[in-house]
KOLGU-428623 format. One record per residue (C-alpha): residue number from 1; residue in three letters; z, y, x. Coordinates in steps of 0.2 Angstrom, whole numbers, plus 2048, in hexadecimal, padded with zeros to 3 digits. Layout:
N
- NUM|ALA|Z|Y|X
...
//
This chain:
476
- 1|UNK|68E|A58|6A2
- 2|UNK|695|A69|6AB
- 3|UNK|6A2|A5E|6B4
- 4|UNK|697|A51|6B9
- 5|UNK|68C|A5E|6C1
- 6|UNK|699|A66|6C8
- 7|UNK|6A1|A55|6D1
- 8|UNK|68F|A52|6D7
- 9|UNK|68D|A61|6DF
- 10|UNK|69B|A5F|6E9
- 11|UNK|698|A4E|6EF
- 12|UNK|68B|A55|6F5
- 13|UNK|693|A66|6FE
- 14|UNK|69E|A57|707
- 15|UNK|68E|A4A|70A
- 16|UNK|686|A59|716
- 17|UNK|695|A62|71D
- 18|UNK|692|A54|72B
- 19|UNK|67F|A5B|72D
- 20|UNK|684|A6E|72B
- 21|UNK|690|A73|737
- 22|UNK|692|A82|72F
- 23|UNK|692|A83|71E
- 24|UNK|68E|A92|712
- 25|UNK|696|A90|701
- 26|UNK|691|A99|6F2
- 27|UNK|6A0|A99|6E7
- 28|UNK|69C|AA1|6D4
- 29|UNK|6AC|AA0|6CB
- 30|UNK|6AF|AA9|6BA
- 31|UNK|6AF|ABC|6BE
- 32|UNK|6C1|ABE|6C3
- 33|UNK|6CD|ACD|6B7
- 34|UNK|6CC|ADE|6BA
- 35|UNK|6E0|ADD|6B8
- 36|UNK|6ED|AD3|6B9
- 37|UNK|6F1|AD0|6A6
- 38|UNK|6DE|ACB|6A7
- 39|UNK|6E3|ABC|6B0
- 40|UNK|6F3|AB9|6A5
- 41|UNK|6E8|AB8|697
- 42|UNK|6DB|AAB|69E
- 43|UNK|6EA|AA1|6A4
- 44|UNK|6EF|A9F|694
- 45|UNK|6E0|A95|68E
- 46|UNK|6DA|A8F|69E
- 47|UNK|6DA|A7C|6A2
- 48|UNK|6E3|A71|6AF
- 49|UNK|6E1|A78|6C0
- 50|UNK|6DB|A68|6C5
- 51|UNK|6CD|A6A|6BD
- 52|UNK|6C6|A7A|6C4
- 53|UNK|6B9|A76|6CE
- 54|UNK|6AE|A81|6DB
- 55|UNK|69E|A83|6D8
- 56|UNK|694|A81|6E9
- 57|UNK|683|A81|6F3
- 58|UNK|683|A7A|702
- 59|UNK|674|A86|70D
- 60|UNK|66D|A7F|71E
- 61|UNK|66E|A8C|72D
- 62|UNK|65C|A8A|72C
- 63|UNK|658|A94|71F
- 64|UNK|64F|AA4|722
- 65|UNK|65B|AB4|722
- 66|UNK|657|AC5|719
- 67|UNK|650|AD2|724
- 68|UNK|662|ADE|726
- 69|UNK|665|AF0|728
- 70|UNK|66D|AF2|73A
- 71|UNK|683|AF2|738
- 72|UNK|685|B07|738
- 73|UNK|68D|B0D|749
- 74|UNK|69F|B10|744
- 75|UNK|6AC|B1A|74F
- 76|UNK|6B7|B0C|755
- 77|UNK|6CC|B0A|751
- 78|UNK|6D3|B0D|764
- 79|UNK|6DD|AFD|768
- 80|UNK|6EF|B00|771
- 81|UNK|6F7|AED|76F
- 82|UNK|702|AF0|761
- 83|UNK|6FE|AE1|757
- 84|UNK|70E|ADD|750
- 85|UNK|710|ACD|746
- 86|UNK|703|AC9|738
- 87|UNK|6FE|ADC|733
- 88|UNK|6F7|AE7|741
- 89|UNK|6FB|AF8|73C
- 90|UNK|707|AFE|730
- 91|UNK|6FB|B08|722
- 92|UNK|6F1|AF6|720
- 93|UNK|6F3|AEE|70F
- 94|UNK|6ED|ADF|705
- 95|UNK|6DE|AE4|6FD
- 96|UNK|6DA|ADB|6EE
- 97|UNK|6C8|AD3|6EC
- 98|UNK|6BC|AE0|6E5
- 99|UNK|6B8|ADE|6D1
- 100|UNK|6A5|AE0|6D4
- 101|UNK|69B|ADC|6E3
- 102|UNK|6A1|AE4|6F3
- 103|UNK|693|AEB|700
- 104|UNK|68F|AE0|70B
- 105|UNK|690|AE2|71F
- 106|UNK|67F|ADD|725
- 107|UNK|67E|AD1|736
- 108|UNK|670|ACC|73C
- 109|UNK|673|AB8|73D
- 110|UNK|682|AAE|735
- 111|UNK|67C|A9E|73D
- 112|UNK|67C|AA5|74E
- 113|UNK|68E|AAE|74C
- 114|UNK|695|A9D|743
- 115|UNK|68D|A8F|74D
- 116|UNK|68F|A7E|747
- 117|UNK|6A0|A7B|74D
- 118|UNK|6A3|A6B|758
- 119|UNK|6B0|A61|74F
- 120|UNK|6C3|A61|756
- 121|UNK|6CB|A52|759
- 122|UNK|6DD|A52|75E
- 123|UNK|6E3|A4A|76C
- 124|UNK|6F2|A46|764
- 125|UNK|6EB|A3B|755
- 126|UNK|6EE|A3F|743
- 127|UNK|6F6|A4E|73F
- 128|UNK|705|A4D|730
- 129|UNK|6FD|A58|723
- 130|UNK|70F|A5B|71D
- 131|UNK|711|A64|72C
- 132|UNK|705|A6F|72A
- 133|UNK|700|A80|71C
- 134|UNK|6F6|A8C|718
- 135|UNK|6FA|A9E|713
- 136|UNK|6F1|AA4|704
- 137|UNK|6EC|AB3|6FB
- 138|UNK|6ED|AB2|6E9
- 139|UNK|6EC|AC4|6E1
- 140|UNK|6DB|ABE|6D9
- 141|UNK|6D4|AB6|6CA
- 142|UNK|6D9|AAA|6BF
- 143|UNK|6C9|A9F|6C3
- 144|UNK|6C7|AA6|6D6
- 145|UNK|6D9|AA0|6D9
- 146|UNK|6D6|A8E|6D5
- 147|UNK|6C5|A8F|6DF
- 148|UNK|6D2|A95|6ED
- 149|UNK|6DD|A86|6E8
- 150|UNK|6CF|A78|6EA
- 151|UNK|6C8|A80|6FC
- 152|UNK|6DB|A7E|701
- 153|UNK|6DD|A6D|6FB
- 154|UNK|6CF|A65|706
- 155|UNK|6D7|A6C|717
- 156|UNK|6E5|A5D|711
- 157|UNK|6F3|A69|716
- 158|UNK|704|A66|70C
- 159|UNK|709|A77|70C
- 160|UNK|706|A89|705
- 161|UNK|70F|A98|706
- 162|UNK|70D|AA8|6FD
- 163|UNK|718|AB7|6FE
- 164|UNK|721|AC0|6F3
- 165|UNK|71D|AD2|6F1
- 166|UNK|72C|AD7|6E7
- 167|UNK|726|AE8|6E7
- 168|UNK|717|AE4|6DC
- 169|UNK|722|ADA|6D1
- 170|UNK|731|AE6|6CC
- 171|UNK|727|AF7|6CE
- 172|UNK|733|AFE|6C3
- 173|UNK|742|AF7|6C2
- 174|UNK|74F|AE9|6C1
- 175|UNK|74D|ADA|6B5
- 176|UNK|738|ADF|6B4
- 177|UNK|72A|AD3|6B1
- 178|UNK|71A|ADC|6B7
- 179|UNK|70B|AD4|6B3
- 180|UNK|70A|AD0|6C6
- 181|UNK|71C|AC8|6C3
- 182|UNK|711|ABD|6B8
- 183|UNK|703|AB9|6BF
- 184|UNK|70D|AB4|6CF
- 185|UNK|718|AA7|6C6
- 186|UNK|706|A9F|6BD
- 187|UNK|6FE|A9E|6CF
- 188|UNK|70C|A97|6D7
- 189|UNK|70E|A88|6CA
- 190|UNK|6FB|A86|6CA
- 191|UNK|6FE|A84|6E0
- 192|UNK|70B|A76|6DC
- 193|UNK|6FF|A6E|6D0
- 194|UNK|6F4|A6B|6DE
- 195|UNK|700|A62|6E8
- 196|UNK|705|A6F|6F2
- 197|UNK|717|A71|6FA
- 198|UNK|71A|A84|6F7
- 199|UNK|721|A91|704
- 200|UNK|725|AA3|6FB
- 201|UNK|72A|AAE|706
- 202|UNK|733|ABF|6FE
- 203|UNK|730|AD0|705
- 204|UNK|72E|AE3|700
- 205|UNK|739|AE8|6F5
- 206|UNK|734|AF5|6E7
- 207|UNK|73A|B09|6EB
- 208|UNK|749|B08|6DD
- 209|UNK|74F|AF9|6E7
- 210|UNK|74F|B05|6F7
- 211|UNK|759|B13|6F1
- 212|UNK|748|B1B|6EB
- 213|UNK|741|B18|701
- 214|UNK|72D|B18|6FE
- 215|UNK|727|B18|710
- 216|UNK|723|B07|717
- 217|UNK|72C|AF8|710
- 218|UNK|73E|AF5|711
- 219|UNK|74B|AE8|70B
- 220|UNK|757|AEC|6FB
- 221|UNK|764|AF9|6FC
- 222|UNK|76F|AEB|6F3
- 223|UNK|76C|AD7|6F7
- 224|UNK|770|AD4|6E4
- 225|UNK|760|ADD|6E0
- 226|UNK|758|ACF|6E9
- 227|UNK|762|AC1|6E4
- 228|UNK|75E|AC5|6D2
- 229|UNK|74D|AC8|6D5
- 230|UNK|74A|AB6|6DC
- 231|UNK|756|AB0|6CD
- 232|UNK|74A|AB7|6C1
- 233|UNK|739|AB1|6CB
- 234|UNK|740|A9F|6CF
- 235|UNK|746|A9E|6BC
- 236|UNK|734|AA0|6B6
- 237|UNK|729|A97|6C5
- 238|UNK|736|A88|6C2
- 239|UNK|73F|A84|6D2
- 240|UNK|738|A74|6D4
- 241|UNK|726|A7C|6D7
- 242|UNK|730|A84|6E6
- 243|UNK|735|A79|6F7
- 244|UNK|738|A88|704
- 245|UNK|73C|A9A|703
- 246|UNK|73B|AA6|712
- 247|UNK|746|AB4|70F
- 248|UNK|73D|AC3|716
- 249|UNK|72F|AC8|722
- 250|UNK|72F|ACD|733
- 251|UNK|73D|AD9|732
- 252|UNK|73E|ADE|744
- 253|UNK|731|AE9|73F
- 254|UNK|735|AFA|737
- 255|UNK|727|AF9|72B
- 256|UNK|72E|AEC|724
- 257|UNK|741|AF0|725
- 258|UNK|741|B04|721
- 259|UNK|750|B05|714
- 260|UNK|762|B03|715
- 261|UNK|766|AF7|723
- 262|UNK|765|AFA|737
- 263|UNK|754|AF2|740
- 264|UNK|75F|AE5|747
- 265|UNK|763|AD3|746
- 266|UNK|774|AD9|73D
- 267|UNK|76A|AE3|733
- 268|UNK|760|AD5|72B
- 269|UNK|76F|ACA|729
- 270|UNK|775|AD5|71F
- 271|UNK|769|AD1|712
- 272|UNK|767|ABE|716
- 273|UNK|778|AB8|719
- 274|UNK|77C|ABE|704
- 275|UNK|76A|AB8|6FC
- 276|UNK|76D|AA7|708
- 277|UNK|77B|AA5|700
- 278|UNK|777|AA9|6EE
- 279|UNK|768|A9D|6F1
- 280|UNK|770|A8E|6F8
- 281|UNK|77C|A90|6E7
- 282|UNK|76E|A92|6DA
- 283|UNK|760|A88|6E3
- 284|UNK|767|A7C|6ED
- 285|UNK|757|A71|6F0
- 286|UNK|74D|A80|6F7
- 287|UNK|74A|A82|70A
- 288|UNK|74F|A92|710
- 289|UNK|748|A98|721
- 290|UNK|74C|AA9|729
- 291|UNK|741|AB7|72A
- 292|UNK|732|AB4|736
- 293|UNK|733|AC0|744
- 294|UNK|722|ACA|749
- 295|UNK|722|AC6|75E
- 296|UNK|722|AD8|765
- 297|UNK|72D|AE0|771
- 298|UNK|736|AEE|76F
- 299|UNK|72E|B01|76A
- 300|UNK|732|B0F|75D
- 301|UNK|72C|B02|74F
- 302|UNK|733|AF2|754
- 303|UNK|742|AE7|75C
- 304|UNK|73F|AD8|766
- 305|UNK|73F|ACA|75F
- 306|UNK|749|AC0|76B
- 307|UNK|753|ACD|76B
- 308|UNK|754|ACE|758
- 309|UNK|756|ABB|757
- 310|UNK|766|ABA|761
- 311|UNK|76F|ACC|758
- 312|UNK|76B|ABF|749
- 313|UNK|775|AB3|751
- 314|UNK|783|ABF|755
- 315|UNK|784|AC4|746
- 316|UNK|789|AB2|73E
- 317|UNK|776|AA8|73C
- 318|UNK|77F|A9A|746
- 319|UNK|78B|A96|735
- 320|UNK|77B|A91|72C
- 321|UNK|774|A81|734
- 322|UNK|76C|A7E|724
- 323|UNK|75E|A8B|725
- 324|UNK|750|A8A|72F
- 325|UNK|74A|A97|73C
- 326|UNK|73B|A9E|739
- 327|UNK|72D|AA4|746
- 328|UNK|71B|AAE|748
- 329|UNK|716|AA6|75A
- 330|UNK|707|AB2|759
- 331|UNK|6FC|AAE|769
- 332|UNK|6EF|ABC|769
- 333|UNK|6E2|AB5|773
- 334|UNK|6EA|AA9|77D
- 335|UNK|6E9|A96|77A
- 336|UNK|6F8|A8C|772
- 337|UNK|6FC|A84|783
- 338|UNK|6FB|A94|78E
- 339|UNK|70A|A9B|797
- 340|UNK|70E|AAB|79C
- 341|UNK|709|AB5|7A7
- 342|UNK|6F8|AB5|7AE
- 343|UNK|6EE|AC3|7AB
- 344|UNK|6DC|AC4|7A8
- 345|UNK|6D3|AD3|7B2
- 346|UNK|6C8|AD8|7A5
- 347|UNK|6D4|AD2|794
- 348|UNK|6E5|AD7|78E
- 349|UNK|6F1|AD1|783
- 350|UNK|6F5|AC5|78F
- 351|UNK|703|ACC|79B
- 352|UNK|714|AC8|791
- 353|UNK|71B|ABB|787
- 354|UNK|71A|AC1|777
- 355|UNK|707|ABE|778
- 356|UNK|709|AAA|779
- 357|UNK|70C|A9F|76C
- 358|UNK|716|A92|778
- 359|UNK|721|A9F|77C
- 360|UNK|725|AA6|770
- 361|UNK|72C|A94|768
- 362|UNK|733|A92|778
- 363|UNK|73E|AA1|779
- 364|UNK|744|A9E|767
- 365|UNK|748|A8E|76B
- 366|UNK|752|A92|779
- 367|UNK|75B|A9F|771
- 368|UNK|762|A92|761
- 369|UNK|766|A86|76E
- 370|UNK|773|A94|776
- 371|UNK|77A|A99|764
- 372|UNK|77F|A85|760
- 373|UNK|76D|A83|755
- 374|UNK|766|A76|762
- 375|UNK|764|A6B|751
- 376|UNK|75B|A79|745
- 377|UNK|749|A78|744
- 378|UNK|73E|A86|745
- 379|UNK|730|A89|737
- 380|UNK|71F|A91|73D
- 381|UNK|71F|A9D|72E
- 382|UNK|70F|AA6|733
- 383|UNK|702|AA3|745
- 384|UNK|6F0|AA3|748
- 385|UNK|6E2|AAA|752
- 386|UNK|6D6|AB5|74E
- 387|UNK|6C3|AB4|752
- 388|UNK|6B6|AC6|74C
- 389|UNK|6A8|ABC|74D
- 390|UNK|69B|ABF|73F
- 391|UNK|6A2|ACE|736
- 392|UNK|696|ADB|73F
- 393|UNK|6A3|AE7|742
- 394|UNK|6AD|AEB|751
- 395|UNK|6BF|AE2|751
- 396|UNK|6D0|AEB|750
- 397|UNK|6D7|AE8|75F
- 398|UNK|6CC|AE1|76F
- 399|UNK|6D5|AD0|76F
- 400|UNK|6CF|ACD|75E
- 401|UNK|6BF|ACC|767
- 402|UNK|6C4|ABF|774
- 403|UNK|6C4|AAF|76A
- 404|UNK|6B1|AA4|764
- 405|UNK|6B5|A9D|750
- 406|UNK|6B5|A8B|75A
- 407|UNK|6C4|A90|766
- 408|UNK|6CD|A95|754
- 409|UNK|6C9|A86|74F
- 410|UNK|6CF|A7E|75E
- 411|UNK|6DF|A87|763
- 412|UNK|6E6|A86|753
- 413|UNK|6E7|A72|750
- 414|UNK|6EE|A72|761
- 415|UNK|6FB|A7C|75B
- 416|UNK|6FF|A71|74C
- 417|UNK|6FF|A61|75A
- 418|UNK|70A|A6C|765
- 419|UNK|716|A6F|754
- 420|UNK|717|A5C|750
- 421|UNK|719|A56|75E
- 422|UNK|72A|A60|75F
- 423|UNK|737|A5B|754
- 424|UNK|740|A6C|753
- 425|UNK|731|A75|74A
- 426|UNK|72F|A6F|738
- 427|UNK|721|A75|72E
- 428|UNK|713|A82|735
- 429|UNK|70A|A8D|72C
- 430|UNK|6F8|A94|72D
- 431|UNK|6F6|AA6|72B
- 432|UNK|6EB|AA9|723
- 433|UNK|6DC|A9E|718
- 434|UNK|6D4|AAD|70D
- 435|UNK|6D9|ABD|710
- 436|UNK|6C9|AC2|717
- 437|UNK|6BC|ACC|70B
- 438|UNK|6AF|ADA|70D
- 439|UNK|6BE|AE8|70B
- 440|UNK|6C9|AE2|719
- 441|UNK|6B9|AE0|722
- 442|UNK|6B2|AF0|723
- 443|UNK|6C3|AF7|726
- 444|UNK|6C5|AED|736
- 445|UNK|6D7|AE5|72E
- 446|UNK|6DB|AD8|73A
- 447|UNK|6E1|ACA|72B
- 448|UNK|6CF|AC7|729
- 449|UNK|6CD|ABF|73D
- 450|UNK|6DA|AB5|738
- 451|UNK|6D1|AAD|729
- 452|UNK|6CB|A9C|726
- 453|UNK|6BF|AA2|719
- 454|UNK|6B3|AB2|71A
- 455|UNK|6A9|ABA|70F
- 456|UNK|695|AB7|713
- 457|UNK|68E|AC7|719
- 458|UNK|67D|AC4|714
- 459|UNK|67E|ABC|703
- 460|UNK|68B|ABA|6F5
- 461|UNK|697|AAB|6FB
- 462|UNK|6A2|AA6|708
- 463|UNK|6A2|A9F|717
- 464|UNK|6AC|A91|71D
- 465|UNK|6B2|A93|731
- 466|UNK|6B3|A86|73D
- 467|UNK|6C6|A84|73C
- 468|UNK|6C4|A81|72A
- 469|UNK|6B8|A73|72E
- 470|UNK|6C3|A6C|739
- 471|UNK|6D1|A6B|730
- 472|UNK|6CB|A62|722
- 473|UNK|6C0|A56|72C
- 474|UNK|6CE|A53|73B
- 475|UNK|6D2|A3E|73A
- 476|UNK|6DD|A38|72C
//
């Protein structure tokens, strides 16, 4: 009778998602663990994640909102243009979702500051779904997870990537199964289960790994570390449950390449060039792609990453036609078509190349045809827009400010058009569907602008943005 109910109740969130535009959905999973063996332990009994369903209640923007406590006055974060990849600042981290309630940010209107989107239609046709993915957070209950799962599986992407924080894996020590370790391999088989292709992409490597280094995150002292790290993680997961691997993340930046190697391209190969190989030997029928590169430009905390891309190059990328290149064309503000360079009077973020998304592809483009990989596809690993709107609290950074929920919507399938209609990029992936919570919020953390799904200030649930909507109702 529960599943009955259950199946009902979602007919009927999918009958009025075309009279609600914007859709509030209550989701009241079994309270998720206080602690990772928590979730070990429910996973052990728990049933087929096909059958975790999300309980739902589909509420019309008519209903009468709650008299709310004006947002306090808060003293704002100065913005100076450093975004850098998919992290803004380096002492931002992945908050794990609250055990109790979190205190909710009150706004004044949700169904003014998420209008009833007008549906995107692409100009290119259907969109190939195994082009497309979604990177997700999964540090979360057992239940919550598979609620996480099911939101996912209606946007009818193919992919979804999770990374590998090997630093929360191996806290201690080589050979090491941390309950994190765990979990990890339990989520990752439940993703396949739900049809998904699967992207892991490894990064941070645990202090003993760095020659005891603690400050930022680095790469391993010694590759084999990491070779036999990934030996013992693909060994459990089952390496059919992984397609691709992106061997680290964005490490043109030194927050995520303080250790043993220079912040150069020949720095990093010097880490991918023995774990590609180790790889391509053990796990032949897994995708590898190179690091995605955050698009910044040079300063005391970063390299180029045209420049990073081509000392990759000299360094001996071009002997491995057999990888794939991978790419963060980031566009800040600035649609997925615009060019560079004409700036706005009264916005920034929109006087250098770095800030487009077309670019960006552009200039890696060029730069494999010069080095002999005019046959290598690249892999959008991580891009996005952002859009502030709704959370009642003043953005991170101006730009975050600049684009409505429907232009998200909007700039982002053009993107994916843009992507397949170019044979040299393969697969793109979202970042990100549900980092968003109340935490991240309050703390201004840029990854929740980026989020298809944000927590509902007024009421306990979530809402569903317009990109959401519009990737799961674009034409089939």
């Amino acid at each position: 009778m529960r599943k009955v109910t259950l199946w009902l109740l979602l007919i009927l969130l999918l009958a009025a998602c075309d009279s609600f535009g914007q859709i509030r959905i209550v989701v009241t999973p079994t309270p998720a663990p206080t602690d990772v063996s928590a979730v070990l332990a429910s996973a052990t009994s728990a049933a087929s994640p096909t059958t975790q369903l999300v309980t739902v209640a589909v509420v019309s923007t008519d209903t009468p909102i709650p008299t709310q406590t004006p947002p306090p006055t808060r003293t704002p974060i100065p913005g100076d243009g450093s975004f850098i990849g998919s992290i803004l600042r380096p002492d931002y981290t992945i908050t794990p979702p609250a055990t109790s309630t979190p205190t909710r940010i009150p706004t004044l209107d949700p169904s003014a500051v998420f209008p009833s989107p007008t549906p995107y239609v692409p100009v290119a046709g259907k969109l190939d779904p195994m082009e497309m993915g979604l990177h997700l957070y999964y540090n979360m209950g057992w239940d919550e997870f598979a609620d996480t799962l099911w939101l996912a599986e209606q946007t009818r992407v193919g992919w979804v990537k999770l990374q590998v924080d090997w630093s929360t894996m191996q806290p201690n020590g080589p050979g090491e199964k941390s309950d994190v370790f765990n979990a990890f391999v339990l989520q990752v088989q439940r993703t396949k289960n739900f049809g998904f292709n699967v992207l892991l992409s490894v990064a941070k490597a645990p202090s003993w790994a760095r020659g005891g280094e603690t400050r930022d995150d680095g790469p391993p002292t010694n590759p084999q570390d990491l070779i036999n790290f990934l030996q013992l993680l693909f060994t459990d997961i089952k390496v059919e449950n992984i397609n691709a691997l992106e061997i680290w993340n964005e490490p043109n930046l030194v927050r995520e390449w303080r250790g043993a190697y220079p912040l150069t391209g020949a720095g990093y190969m010097q880490l991918f060039i023995p774990v590609r190989e180790a790889m391509r030997a053990l796990y032949p029928s897994v995708h590898l792609i190179t690091a995605g590169l955050a698009p910044t430009g040079n300063s005391e905390g970063s390299v180029d990453d045209r420049v990073f891309l081509q000392q990759m190059f000299d360094a001996g990328l071009g002997n491995y036609p057999d990888v794939s290149v991978g790419v963060h064309p980031y566009g800040w503000w600035n649609p997925p078509d615009a060019r560079c360079c004409n700036p706005s009077s009264d916005r920034g973020w929109d006087d250098n190349p770095h800030f487009f998304f077309i670019e960006t592809i552009d200039a890696y483009r060029d730069i494999m045809n010069r080095n002999g990989f005019s046959g290598v596809q690249m892999w959008v690993t991580e891009f996005g827009w952002p859009t502030w709107d709704g959370f009642g609290v003043e953005p991170p950074e101006p730009w975050m400010g600049y684009t409505s929920p429907e232009q998200q919507a909007e700039y982002t399938l053009r993107a994916f058009e843009i992507g397949q209609s170019r044979a040299d990029i393969g697969p793109m992936i979202l970042w990100n569907f549900n980092f968003a919570n109340a935490t991240l919020i309050n703390n201004r953390n840029e990854m929740a602008g980026f989020s298809l799904l944000a927590p509902n200030m007024i009421e306990e649930g979530l809402i569903v943005r317009p990109l959401y909507t519009a990737l799961r109702d674009r034409p089939q």
